[in-house]
N, C-alpha and C positions, 0 to 999 in steps of 0.2 A: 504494500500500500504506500502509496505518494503520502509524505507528510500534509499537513497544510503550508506550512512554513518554506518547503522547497517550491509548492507552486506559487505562492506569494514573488519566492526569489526568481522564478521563472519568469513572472510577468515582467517583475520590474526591467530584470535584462532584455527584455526585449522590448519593451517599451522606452529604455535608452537606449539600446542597440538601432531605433528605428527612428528615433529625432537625431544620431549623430551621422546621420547621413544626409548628402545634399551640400548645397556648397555653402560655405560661411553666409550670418546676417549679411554681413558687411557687402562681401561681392555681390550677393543677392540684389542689392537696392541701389548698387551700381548698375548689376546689370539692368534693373528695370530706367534708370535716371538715362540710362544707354538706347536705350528703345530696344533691345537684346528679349526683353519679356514682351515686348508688345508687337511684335513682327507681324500677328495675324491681323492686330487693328490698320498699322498703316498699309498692307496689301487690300486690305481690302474696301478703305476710302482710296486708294490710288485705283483699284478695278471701276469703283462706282466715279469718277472723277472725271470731269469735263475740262480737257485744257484752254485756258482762254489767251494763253501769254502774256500777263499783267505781271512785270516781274515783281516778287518778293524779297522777302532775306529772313532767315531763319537761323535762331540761334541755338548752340548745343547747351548741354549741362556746364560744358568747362569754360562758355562763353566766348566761344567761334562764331563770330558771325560768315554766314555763307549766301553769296546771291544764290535764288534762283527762277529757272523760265516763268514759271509760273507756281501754284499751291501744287497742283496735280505733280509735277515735277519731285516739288521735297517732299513726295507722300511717297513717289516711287523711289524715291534715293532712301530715304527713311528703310522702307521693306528690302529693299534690296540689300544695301549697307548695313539695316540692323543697326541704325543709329535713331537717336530723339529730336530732332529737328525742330522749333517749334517756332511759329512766325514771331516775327518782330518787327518793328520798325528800321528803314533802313540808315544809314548813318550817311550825312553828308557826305562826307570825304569818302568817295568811291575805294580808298586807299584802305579805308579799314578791313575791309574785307579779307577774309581768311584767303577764299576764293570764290569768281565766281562760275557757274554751270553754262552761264547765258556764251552760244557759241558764236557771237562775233559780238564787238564792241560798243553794237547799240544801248547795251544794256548802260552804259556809261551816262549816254546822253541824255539830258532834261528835256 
């Protein structure tokens, strides 16, 4: 006969045996600050997404600003790349920019 006390100890080790798996808090809430958790939301506002070419600029967690073609655009770099992108406004000085998407230099001009 199984004690009580051995299946007590049974549960507990498995029950930390089964929270010490998975990656750290820490990485965890990077990866989601990363768009890394969220892959299936921005594919599938870039599926449902009408390009209009109004360019934006979209900033990271780590505070990169990045132009681009349009929303539809950093919805699909977002899914694609597995990054967090998220609009902003765009900064004067065309200079600031991390970089941008836009493939010729209109993107420059006022």
């Amino acid at each position: 006969m199984v004690s009580r006390n051995m299946v007590l100890y049974l549960l507990c080790f498995m029950i930390l045996t089964v929270n010490s798996h998975g990656p750290p808090q820490e990485r965890d809430n990077e990866d989601i600050a990363m768009g890394r958790k969220m892959g299936a939301k921005w594919c599938n506002m870039a599926k449902a997404c009408n390009h209009d070419r109004v360019p934006i600029c979209g900033i990271s967690h780590a505070g990169d600003v990045v132009g681009f073609r349009d929303l539809c655009d950093m919805f699909d770099y977002n899914c694609i790349r597995r990054r967090n992108y998220r609009q902003t406004a765009c900064p004067e000085d065309k200079s600031m920019l991390t970089v941008s998407r836009r493939p010729t230099n209109s993107y420059y001009d006022d």
